[in-house]
C-alpha positions in Angstrom: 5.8 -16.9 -14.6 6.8 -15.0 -17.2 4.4 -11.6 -16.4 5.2 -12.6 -13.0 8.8 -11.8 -13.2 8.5 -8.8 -15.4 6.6 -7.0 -12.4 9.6 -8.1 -10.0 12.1 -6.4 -11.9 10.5 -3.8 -12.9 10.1 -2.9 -8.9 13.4 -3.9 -7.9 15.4 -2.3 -10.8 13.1 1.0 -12.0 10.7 2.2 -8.9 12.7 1.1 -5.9 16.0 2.0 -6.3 15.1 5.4 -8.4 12.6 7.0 -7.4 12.8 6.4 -3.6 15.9 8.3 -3.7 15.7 11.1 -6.3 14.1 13.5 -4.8 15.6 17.0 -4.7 17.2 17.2 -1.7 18.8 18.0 1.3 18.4 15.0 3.2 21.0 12.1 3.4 18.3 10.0 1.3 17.7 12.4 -1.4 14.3 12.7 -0.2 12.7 16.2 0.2 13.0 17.9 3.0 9.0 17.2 4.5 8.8 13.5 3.7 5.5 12.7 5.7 3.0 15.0 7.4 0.5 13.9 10.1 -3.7 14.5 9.6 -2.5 17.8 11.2 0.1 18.6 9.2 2.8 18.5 11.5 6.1 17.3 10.4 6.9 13.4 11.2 9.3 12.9 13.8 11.5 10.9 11.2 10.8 12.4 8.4 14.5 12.0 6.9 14.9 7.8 7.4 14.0 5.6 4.1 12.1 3.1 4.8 11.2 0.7 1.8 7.9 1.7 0.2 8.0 5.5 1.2 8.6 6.8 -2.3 8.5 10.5 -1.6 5.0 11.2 -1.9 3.4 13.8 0.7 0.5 13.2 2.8 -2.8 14.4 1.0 -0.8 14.9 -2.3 -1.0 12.6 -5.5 1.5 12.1 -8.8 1.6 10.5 -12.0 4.5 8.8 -12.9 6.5 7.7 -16.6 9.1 4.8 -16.4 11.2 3.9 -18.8 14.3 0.6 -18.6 15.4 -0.4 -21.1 17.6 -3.7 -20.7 21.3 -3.1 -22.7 22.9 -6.4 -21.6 21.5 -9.8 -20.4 22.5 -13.1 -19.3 26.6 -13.0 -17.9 27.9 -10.4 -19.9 31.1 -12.1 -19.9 29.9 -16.0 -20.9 29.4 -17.9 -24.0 25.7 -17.2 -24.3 26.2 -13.4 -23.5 23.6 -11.1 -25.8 22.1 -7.7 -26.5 18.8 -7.7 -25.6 15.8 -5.3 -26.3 13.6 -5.8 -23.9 12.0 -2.4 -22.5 9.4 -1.6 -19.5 7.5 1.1 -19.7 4.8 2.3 -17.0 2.4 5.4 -16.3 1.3 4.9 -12.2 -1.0 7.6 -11.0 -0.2 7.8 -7.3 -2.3 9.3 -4.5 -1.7 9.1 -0.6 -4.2 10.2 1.8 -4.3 10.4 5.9 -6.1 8.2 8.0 -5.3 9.4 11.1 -2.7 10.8 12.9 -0.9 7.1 12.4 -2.3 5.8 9.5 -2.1 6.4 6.3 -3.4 4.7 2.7 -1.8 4.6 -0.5 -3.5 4.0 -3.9 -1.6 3.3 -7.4 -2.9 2.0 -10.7 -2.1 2.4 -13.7 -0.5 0.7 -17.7 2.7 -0.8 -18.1 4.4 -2.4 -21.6 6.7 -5.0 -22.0 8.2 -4.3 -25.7 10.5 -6.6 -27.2 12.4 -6.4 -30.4 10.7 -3.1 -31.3 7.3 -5.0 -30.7 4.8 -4.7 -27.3 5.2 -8.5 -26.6 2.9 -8.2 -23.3 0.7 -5.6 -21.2 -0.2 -5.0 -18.0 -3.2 -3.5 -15.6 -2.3 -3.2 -12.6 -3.7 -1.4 -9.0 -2.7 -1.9 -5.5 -4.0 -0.5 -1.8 -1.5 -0.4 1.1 -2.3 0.8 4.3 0.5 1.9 6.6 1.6 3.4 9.8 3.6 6.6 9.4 7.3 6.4 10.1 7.6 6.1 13.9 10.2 7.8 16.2 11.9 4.4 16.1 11.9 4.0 12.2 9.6 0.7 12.4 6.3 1.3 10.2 4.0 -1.7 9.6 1.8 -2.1 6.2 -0.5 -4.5 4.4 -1.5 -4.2 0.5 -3.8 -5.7 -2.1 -2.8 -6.1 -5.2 -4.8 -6.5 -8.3 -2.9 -7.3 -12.0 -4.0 -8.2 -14.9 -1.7 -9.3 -18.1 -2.6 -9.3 -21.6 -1.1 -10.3 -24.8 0.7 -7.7 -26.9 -1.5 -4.1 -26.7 -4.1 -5.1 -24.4 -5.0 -8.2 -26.2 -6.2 -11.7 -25.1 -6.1 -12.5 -21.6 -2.6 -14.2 -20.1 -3.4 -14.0 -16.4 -5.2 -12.5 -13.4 -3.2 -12.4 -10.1 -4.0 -10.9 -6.7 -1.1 -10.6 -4.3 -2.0 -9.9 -0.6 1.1 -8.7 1.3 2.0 -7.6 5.0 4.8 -7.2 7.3 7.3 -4.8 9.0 9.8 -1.6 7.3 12.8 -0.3 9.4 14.8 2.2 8.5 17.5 4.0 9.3 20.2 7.2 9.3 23.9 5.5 8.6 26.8 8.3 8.8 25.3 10.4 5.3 23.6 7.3 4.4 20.8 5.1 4.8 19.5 1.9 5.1 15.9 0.1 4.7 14.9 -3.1 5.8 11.3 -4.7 4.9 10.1 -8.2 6.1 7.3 -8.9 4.5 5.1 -12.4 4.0 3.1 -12.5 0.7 0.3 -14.9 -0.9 -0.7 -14.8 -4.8 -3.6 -16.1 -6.0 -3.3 -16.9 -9.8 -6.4 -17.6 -12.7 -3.3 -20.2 -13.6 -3.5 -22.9 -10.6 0.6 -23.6 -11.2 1.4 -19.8 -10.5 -0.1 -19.9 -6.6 2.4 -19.7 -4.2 3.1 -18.4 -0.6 6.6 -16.4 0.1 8.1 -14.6 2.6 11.3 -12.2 1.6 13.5 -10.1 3.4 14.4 -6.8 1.5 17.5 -4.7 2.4 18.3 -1.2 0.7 21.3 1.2 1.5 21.8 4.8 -0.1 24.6 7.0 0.0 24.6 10.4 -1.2 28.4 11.8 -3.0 29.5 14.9 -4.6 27.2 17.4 -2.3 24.6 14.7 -2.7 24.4 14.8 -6.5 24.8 11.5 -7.1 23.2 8.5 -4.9 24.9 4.9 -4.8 22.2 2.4 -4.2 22.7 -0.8 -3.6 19.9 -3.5 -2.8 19.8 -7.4 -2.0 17.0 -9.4 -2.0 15.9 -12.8 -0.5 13.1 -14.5 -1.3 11.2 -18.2 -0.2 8.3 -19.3 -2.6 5.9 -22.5 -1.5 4.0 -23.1 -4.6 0.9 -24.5 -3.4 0.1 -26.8 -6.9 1.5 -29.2 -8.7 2.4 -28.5 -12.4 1.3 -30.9 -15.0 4.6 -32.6 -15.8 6.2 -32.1 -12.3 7.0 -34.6 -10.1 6.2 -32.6 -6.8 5.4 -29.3 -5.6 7.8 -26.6 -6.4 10.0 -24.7 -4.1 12.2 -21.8 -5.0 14.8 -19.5 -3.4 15.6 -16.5 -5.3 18.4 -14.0 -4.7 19.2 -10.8 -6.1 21.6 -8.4 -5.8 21.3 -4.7 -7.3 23.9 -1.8 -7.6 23.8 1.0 -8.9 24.0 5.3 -8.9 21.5 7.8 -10.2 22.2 11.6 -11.0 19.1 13.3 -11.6 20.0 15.6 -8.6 22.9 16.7 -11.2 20.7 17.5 -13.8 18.0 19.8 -11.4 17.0 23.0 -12.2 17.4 25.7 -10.1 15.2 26.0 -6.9 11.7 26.9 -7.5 11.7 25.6 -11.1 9.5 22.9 -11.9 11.3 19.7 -12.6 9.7 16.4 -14.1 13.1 14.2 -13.8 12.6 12.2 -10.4 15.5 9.8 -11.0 17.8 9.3 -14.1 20.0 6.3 -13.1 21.6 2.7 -14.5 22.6 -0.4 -12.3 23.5 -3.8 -12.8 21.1 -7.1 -11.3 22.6 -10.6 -10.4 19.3 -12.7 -10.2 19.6 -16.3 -9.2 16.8 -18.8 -9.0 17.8 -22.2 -7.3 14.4 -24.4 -7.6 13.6 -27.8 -6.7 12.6 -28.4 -10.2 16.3 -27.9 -12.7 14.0 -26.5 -14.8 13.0 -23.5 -12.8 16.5 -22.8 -12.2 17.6 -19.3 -13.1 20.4 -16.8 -13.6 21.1 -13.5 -15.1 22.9 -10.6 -15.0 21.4 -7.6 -16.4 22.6 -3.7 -16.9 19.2 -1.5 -17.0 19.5 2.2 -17.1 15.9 3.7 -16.0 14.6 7.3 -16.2 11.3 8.5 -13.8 9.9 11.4 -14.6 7.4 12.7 -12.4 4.2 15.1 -11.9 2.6 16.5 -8.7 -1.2 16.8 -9.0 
């Protein structure tokens, strides 16, 4: 599960908190200020909410994305078995998002990522996925479903670790707070594994809050996570089928709206932030049980096609 989790934070802690939120901006969000556009291209009716998932790219526009974490601290910082790790993800995503209809929408990415360790590219990644949404509604609901296709390989593209496809669906809300925001995403998943032991069903309910200070040059995000797994196979040495809630919490700022260049200027930096993650893992099985607490600075930078 080791690829597995890799993907998780690298979502949680480097694309979703970031770059939802580092747009340049006038809108309590940090978002730009024509989020969504219809078929038509008519402005959406709530084109300033974030809603998980809407990561700032326009209607009939694409992007190619660089991300870069680094990990400086893992484990509890302040217990025995505290250490400096130097684990870094690194990803290039070429994003495109492309009207359906005048309520449906379809967003493809794909693209590398690298897991390097100790200097070394310990683990790599292929990865493309196809979501199909609603647009953001007058009431701030948007429904989606997405397939998911990954495949890890050892070191720089080498042998084969695993194959996974994810299909996931389920509902967004969000929502204008005061200057802030707040998403909410319920969303039901199953994974289908090359690696029998790694299939599982889960459900999880994602909650994200931003709020913009100092004339919205600098966003505080802060993110929790809940999430059931039902593995659906038994593991060679385990005594039953394996269950697993994981929680995680995630806090942090970014200030890439600090660093923007003048209006009009072209500017690659979409988010240039650090935060800390509590994860827990409390398993059935002791020895799936998990926690960390990790400080991962991440820069995005960002090109529209």
């Amino acid at each position: 599960m080791k690829s597995a989790s890799v993907r998780l934070l690298g979502y949680l802690l480097a694309i979703a908190p970031l770059s939802a939120h580092a747009e340049p901006a006038a809108t309590p969000n940090g978002e730009a200020e024509t989020l969504k556009s219809d078929a038509s291209g008519s402005d959406q009716e709530v084109d300033q909410l974030h809603i998980p998932g809407y990561d700032g790219t326009r209607v009939g526009a694409s992007a190619i994305e660089f991300e870069f974490a680094p990990e400086i601290a893992s484990h509890n910082p302040l217990g025995s078995n505290s250490r400096t790790s130097t684990s870094t993800s690194t990803s290039l995503t070429f994003i495109t998002t492309q009207p359906l209809s005048d309520r449906l929408e379809v967003e493809f990415d794909a693209g590398p990522s690298m897991l390097l360790e100790h200097g070394d590219i310990a683990e790599s990644s292929l990865a493309a996925s196809l979501e199909l949404r609603t647009h953001q509604s007058s009431s701030g609901f948007a429904g989606f479903a997405r397939y998911e296709l990954a495949h890890d390989m050892d070191s720089f593209f080498g042998s084969s670790l695993a194959t996974d496809q994810t299909l996931t669906g389920g509902l967004r809300y969000g929502a204008n707070v005061g200057a802030g925001s707040i998403g909410v995403e319920l969303a039901p998943r199953w994974v289908n594994s090359n690696h029998n032991t790694d299939d599982y069903l889960a459900a999880e309910l994602f909650i994200d809050a931003f709020y913009p200070v100092m004339n919205d040059g600098i966003g505080l995000i802060g993110e929790v996570s809940i999430d059931r797994r039902w593995y659906l196979n038994n593991g060679s040495a385990a005594p039953g089928k394996r269950r697993d809630w994981r929680f995680e919490g995630f806090a942090g700022i970014d200030i890439a709206n600090l660093l923007a260049p003048p209006p009009g200027r072209f500017n690659p930096l979409h988010a240039l932030g650090v935060g800390v993650l509590w994860l827990e893992v409390d398993s059935n099985l002791d020895s799936a049980d998990r926690s960390a607490f990790k400080v991962l600075p991440a820069i995005t930078l960002r090109a529209d096609l």
